[in-house]
PDB file of N, CA, C and O in Angstrom:
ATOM      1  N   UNK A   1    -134.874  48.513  81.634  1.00  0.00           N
ATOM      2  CA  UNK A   1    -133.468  48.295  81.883  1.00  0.00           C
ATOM      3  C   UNK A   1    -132.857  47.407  80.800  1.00  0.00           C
ATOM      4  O   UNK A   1    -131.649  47.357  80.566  1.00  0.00           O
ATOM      5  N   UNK A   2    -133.733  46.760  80.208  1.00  0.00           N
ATOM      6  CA  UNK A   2    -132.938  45.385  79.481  1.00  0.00           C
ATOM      7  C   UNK A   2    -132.859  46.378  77.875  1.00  0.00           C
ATOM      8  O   UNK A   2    -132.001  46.053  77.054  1.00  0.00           O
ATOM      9  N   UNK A   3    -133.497  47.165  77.669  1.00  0.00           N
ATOM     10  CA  UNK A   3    -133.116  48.535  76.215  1.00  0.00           C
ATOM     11  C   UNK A   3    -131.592  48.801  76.311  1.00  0.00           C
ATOM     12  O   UNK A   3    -130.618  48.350  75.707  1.00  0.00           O
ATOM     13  N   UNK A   4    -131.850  50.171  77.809  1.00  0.00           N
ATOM     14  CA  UNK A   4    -130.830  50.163  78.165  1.00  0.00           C
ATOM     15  C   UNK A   4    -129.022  49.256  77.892  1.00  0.00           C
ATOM     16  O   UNK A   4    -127.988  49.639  77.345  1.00  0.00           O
ATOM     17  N   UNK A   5    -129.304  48.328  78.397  1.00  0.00           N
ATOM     18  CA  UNK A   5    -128.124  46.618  78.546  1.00  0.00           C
ATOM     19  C   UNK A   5    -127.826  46.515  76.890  1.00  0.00           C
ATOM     20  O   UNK A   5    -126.715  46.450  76.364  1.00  0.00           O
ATOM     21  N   UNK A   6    -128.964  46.518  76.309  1.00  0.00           N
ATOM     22  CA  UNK A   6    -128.980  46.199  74.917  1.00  0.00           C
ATOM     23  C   UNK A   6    -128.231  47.647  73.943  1.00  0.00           C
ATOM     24  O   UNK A   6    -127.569  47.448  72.925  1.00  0.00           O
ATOM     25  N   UNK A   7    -128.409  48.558  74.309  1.00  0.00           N
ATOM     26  CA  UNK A   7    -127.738  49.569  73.470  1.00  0.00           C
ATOM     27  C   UNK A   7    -126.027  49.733  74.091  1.00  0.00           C
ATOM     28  O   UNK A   7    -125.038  49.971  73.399  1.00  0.00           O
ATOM     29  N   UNK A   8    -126.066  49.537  75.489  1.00  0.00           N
ATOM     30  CA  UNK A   8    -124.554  49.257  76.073  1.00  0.00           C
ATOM     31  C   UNK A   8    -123.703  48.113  75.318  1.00  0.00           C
ATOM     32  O   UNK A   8    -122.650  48.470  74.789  1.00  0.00           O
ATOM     33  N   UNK A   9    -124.079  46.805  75.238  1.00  0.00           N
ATOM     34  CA  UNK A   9    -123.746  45.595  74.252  1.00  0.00           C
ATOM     35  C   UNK A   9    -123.143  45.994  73.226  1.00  0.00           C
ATOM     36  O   UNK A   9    -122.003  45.732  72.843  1.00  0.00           O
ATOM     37  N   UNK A  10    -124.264  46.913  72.592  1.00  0.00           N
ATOM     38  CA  UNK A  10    -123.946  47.394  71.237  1.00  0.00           C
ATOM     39  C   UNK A  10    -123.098  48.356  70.886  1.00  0.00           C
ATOM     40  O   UNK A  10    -122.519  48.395  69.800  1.00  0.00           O
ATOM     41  N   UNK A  11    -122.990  49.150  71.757  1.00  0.00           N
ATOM     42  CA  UNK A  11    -121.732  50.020  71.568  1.00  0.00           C
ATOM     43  C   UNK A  11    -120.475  49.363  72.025  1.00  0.00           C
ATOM     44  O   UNK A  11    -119.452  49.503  71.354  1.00  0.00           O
ATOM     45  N   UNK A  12    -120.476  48.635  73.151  1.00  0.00           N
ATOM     46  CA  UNK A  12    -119.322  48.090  73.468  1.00  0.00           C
ATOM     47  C   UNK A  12    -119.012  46.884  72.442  1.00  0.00           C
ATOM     48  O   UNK A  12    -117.863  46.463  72.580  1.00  0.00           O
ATOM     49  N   UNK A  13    -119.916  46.097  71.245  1.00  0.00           N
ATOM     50  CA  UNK A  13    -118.952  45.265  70.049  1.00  0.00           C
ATOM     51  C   UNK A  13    -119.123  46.738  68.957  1.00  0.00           C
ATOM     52  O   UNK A  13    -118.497  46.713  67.898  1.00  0.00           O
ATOM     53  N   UNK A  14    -119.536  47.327  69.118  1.00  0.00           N
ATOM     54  CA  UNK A  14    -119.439  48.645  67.897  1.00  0.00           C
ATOM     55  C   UNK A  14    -117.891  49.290  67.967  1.00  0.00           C
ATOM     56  O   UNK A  14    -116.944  49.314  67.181  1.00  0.00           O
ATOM     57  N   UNK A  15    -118.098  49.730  69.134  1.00  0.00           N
ATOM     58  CA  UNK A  15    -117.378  51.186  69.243  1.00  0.00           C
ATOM     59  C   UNK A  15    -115.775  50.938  68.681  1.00  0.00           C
ATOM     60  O   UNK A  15    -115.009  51.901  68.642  1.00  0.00           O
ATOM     61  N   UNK A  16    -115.448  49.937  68.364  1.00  0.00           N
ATOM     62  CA  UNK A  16    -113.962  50.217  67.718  1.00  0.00           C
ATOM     63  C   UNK A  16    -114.330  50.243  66.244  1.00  0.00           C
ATOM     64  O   UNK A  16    -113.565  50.914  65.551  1.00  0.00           O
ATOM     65  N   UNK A  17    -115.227  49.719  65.693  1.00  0.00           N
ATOM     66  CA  UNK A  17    -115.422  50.185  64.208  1.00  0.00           C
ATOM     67  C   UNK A  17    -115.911  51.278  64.080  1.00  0.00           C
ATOM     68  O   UNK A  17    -115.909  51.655  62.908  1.00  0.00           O
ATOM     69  N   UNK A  18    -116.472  52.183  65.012  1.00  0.00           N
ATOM     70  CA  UNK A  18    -116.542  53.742  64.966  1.00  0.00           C
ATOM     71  C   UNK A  18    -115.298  54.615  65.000  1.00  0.00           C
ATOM     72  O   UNK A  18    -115.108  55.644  64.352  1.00  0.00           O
ATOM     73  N   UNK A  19    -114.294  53.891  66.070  1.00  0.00           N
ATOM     74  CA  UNK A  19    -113.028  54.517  66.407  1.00  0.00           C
ATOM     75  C   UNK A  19    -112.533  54.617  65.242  1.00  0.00           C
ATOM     76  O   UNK A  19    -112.256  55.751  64.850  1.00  0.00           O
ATOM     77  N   UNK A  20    -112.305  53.555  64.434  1.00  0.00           N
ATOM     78  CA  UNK A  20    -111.660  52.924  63.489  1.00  0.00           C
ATOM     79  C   UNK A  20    -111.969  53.995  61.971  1.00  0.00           C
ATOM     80  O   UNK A  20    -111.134  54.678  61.378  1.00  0.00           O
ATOM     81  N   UNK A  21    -113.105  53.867  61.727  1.00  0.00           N
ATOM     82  CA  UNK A  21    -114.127  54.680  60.691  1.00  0.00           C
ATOM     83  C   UNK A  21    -113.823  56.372  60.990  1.00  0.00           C
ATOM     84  O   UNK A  21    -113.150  57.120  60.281  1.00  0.00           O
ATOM     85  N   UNK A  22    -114.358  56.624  61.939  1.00  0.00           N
ATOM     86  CA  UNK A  22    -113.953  57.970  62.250  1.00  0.00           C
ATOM     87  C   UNK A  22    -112.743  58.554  62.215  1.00  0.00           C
ATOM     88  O   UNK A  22    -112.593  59.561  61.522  1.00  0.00           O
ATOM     89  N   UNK A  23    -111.509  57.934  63.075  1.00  0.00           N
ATOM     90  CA  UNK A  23    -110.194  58.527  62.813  1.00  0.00           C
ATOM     91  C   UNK A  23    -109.571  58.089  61.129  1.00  0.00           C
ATOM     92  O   UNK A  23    -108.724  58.851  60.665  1.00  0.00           O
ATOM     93  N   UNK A  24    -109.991  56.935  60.317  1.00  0.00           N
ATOM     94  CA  UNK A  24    -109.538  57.353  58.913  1.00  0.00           C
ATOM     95  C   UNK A  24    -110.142  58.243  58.391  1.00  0.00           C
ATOM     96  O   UNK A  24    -109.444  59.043  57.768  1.00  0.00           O
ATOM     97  N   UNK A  25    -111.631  58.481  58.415  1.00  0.00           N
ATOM     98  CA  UNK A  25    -112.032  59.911  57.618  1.00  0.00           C
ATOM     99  C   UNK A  25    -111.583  61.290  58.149  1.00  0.00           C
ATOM    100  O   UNK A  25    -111.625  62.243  57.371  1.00  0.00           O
ATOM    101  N   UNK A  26    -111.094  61.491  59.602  1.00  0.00           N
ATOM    102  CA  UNK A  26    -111.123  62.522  59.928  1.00  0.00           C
ATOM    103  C   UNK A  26    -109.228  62.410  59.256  1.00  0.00           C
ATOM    104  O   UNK A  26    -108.706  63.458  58.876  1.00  0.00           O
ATOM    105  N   UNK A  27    -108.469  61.160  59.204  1.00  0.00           N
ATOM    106  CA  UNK A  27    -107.293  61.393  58.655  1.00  0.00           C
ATOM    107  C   UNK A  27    -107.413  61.964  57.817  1.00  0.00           C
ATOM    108  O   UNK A  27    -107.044  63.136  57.880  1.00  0.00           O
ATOM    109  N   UNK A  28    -108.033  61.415  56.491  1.00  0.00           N
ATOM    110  CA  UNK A  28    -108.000  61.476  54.929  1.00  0.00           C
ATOM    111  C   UNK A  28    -108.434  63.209  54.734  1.00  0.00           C
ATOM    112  O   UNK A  28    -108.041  63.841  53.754  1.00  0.00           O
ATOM    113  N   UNK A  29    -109.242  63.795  55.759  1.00  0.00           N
ATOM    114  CA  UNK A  29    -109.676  65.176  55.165  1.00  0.00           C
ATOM    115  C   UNK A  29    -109.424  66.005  56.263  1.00  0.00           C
ATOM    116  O   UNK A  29    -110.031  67.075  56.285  1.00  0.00           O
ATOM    117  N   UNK A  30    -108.445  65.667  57.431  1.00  0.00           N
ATOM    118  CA  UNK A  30    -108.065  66.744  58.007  1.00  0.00           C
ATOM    119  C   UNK A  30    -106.719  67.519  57.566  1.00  0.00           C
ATOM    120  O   UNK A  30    -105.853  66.734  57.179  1.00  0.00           O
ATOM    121  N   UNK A  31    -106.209  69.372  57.522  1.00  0.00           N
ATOM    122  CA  UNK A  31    -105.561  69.375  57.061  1.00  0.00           C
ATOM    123  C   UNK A  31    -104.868  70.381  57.967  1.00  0.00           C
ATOM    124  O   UNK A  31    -104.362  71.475  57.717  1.00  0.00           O
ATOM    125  N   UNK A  32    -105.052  69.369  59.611  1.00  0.00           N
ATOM    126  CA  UNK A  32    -103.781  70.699  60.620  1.00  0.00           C
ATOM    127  C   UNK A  32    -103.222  69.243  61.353  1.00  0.00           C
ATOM    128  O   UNK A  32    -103.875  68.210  61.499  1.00  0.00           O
ATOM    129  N   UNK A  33    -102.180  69.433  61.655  1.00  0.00           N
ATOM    130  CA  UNK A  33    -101.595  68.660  62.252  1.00  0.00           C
ATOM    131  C   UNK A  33    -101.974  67.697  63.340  1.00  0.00           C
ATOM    132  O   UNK A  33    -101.945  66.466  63.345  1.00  0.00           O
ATOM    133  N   UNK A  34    -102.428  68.782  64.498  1.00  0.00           N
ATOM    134  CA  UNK A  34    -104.034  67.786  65.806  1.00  0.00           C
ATOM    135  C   UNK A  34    -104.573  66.962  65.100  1.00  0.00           C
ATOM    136  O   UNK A  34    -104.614  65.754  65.333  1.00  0.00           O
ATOM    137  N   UNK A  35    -105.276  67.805  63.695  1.00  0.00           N
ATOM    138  CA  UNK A  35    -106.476  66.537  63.427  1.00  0.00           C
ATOM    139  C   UNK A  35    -105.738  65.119  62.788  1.00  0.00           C
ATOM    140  O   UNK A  35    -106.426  64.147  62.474  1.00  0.00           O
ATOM    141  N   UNK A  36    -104.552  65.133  62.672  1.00  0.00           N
ATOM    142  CA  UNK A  36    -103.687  63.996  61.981  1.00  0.00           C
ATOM    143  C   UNK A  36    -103.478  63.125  63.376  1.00  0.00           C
ATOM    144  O   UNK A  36    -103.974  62.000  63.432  1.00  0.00           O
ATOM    145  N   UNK A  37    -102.643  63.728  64.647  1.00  0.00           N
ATOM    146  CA  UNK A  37    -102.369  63.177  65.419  1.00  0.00           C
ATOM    147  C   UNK A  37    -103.830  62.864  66.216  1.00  0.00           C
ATOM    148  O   UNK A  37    -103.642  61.764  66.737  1.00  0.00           O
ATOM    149  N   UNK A  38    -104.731  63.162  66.439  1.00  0.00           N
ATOM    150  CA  UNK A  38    -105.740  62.952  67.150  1.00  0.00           C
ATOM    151  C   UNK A  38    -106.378  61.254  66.245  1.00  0.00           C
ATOM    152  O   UNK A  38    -106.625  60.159  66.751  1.00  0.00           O
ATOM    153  N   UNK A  39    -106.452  61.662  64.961  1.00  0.00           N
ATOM    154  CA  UNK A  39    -106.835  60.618  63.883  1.00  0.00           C
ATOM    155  C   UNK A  39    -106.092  59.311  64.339  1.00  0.00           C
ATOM    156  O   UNK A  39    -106.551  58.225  64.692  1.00  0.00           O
ATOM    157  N   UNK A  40    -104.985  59.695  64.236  1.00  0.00           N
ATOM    158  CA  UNK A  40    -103.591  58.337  64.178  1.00  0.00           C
ATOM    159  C   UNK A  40    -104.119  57.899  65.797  1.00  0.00           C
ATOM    160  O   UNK A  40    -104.590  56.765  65.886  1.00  0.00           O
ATOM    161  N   UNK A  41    -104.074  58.596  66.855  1.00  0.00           N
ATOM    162  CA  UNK A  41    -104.614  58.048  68.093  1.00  0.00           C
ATOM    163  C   UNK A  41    -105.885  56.667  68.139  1.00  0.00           C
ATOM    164  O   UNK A  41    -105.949  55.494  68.506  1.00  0.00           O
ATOM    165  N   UNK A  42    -106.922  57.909  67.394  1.00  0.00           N
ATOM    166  CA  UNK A  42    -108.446  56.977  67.416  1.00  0.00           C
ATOM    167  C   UNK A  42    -107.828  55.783  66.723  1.00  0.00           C
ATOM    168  O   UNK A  42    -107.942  54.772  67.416  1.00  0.00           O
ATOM    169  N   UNK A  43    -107.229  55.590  65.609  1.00  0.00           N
ATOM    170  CA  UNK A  43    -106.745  54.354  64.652  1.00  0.00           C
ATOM    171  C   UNK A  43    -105.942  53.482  65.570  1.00  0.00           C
ATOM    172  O   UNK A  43    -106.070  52.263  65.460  1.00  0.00           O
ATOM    173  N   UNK A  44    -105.147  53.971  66.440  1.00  0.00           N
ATOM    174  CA  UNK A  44    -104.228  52.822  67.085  1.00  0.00           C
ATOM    175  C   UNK A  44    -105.206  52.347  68.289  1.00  0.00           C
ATOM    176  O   UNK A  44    -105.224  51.163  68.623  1.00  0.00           O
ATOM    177  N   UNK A  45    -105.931  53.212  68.857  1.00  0.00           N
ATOM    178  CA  UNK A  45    -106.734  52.640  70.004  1.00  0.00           C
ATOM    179  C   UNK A  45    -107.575  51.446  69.234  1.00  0.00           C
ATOM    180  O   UNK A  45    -107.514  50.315  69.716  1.00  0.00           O
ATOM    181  N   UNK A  46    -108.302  51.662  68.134  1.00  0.00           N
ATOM    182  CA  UNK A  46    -109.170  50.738  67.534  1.00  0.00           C
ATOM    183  C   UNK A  46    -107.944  49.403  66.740  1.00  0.00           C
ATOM    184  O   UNK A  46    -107.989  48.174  66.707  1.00  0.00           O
ATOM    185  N   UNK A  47    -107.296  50.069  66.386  1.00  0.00           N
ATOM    186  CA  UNK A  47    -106.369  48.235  66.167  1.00  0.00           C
ATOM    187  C   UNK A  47    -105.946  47.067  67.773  1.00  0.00           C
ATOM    188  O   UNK A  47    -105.838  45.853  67.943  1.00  0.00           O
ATOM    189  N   UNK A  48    -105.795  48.572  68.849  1.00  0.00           N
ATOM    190  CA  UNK A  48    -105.560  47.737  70.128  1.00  0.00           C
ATOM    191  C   UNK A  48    -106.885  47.176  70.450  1.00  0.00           C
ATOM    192  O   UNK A  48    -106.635  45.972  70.390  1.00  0.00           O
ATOM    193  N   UNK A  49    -107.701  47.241  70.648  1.00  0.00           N
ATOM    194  CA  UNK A  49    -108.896  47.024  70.852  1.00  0.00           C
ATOM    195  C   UNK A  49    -109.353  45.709  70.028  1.00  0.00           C
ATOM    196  O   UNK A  49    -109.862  44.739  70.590  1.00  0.00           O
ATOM    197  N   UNK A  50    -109.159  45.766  68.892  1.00  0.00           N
ATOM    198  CA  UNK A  50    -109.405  44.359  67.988  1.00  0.00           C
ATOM    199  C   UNK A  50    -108.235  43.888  68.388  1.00  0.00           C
ATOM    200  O   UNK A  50    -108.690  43.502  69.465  1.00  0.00           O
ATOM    201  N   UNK A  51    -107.118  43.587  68.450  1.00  0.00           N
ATOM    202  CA  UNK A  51    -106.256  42.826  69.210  1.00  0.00           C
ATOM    203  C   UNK A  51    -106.489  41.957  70.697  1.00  0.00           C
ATOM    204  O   UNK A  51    -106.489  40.754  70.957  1.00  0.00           O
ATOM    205  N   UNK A  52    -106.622  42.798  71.259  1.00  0.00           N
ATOM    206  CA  UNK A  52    -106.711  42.559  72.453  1.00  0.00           C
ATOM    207  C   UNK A  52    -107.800  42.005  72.449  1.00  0.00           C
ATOM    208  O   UNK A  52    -107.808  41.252  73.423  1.00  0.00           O
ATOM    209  N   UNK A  53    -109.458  41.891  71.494  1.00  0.00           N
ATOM    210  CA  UNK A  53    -110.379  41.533  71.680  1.00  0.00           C
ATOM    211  C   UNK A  53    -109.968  39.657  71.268  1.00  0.00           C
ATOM    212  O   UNK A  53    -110.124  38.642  71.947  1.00  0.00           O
ATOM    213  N   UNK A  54    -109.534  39.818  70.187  1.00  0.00           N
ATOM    214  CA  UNK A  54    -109.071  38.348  69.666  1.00  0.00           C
ATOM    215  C   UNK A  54    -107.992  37.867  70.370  1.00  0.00           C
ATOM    216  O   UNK A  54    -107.919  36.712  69.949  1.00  0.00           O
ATOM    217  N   UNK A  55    -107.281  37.981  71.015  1.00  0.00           N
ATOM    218  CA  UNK A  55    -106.714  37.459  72.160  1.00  0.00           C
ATOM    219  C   UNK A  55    -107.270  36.799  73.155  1.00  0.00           C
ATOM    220  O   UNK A  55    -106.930  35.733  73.668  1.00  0.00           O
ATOM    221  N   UNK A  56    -108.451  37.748  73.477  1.00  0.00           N
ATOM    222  CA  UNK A  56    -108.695  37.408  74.902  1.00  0.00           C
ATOM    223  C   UNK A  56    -109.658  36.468  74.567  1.00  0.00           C
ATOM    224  O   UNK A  56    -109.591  35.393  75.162  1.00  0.00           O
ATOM    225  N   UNK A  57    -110.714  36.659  73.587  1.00  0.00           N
ATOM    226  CA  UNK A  57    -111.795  36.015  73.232  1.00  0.00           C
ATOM    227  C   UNK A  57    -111.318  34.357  72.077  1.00  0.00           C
ATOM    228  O   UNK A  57    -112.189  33.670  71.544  1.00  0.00           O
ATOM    229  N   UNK A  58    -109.987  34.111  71.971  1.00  0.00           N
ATOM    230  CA  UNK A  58    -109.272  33.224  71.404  1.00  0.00           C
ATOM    231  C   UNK A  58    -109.957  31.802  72.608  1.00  0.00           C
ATOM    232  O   UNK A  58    -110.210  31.913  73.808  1.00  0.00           O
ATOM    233  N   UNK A  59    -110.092  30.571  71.719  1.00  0.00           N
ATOM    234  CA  UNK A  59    -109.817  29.060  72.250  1.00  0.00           C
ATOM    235  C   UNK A  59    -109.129  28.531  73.334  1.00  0.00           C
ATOM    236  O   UNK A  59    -109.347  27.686  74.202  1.00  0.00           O
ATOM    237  N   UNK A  60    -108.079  29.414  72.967  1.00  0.00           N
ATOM    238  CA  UNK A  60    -106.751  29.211  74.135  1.00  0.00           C
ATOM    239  C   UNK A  60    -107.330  29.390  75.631  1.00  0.00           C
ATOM    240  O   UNK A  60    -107.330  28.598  76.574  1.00  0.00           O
ATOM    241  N   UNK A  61    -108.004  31.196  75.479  1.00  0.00           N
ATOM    242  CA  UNK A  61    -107.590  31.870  76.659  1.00  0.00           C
ATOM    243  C   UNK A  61    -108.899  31.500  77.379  1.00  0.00           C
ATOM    244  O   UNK A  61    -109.094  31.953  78.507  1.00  0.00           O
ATOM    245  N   UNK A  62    -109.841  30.672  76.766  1.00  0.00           N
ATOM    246  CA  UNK A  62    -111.340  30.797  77.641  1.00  0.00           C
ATOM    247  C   UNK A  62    -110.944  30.460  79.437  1.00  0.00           C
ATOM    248  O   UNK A  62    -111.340  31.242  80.302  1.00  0.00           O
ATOM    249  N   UNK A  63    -110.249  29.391  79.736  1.00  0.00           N
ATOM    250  CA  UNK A  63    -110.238  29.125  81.059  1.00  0.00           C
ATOM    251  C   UNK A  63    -109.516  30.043  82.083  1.00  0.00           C
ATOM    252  O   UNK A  63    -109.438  29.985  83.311  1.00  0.00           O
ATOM    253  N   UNK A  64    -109.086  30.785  81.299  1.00  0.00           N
ATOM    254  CA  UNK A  64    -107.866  32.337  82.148  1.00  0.00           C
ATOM    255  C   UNK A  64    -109.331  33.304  81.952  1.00  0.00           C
ATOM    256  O   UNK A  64    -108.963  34.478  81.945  1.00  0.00           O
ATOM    257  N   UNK A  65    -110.358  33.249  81.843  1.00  0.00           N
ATOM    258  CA  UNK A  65    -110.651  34.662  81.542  1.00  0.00           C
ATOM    259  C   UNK A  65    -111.299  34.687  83.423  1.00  0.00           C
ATOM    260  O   UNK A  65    -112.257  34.113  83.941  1.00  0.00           O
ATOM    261  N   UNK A  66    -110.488  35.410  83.863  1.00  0.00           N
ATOM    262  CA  UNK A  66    -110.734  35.793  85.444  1.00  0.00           C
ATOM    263  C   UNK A  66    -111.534  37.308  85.481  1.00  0.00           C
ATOM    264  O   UNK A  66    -112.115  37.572  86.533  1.00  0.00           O
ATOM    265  N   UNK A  67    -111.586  38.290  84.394  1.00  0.00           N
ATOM    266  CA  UNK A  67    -112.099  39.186  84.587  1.00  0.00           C
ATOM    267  C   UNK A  67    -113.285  39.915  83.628  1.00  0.00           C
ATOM    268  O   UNK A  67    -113.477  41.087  83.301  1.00  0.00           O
ATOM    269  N   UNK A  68    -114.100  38.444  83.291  1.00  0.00           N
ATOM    270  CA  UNK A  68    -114.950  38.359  81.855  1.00  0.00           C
ATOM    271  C   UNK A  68    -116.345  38.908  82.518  1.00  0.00           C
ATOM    272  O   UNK A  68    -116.724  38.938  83.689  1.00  0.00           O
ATOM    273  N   UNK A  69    -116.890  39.285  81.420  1.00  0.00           N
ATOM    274  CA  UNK A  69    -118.156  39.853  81.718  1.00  0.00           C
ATOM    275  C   UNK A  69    -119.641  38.784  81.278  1.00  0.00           C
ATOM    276  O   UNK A  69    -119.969  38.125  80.292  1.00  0.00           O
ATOM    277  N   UNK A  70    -120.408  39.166  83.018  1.00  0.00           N
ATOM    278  CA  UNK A  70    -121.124  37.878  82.949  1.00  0.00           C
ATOM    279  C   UNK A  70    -122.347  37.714  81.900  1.00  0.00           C
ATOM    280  O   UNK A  70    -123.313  38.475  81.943  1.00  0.00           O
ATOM    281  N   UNK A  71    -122.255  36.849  81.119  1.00  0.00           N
ATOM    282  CA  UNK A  71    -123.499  36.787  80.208  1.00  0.00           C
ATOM    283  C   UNK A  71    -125.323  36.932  81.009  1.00  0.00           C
ATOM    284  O   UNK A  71    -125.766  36.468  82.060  1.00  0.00           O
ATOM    285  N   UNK A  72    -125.637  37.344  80.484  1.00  0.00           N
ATOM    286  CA  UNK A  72    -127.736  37.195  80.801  1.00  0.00           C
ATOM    287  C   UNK A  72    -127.973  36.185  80.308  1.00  0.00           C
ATOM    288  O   UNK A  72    -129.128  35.759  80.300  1.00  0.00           O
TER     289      UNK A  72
END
């Protein structure tokens, strides 16, 4: 179980630099319209995502965090 926990971790601090990575390459060399708007999607989800991560995970907000995930 603790593999498992450990590859979840990892995708969940990964997965916006995949979002991120993936929708600019699929921008830069897609050439129909979906694959532009689908691209521009993955890119804004991954800027919200680093936003919202440094927000929440900011100095400020440690004593508000009411819905944080519990460390092992």
């Amino acid at each position: 179980m603790s593999r498992v926990k450990w590859v979840l971790d990892l995708w969940y601090e990964t997965s916006p630099y995949v979002y991120f990575i993936v929708g600019l390459a699929s921008m830069l060399f897609s050439t129909s319209a979906y694959g532009f708007a689908f691209s521009t999607l993955l890119i804004v989800v991954a800027v919200t995502i680093f936003s919202l991560r440094r927000a929440y995970r900011s100095p400020e907000r440690q004593k508000y965090r009411k819905y944080s995930r519990p460390r092992a």
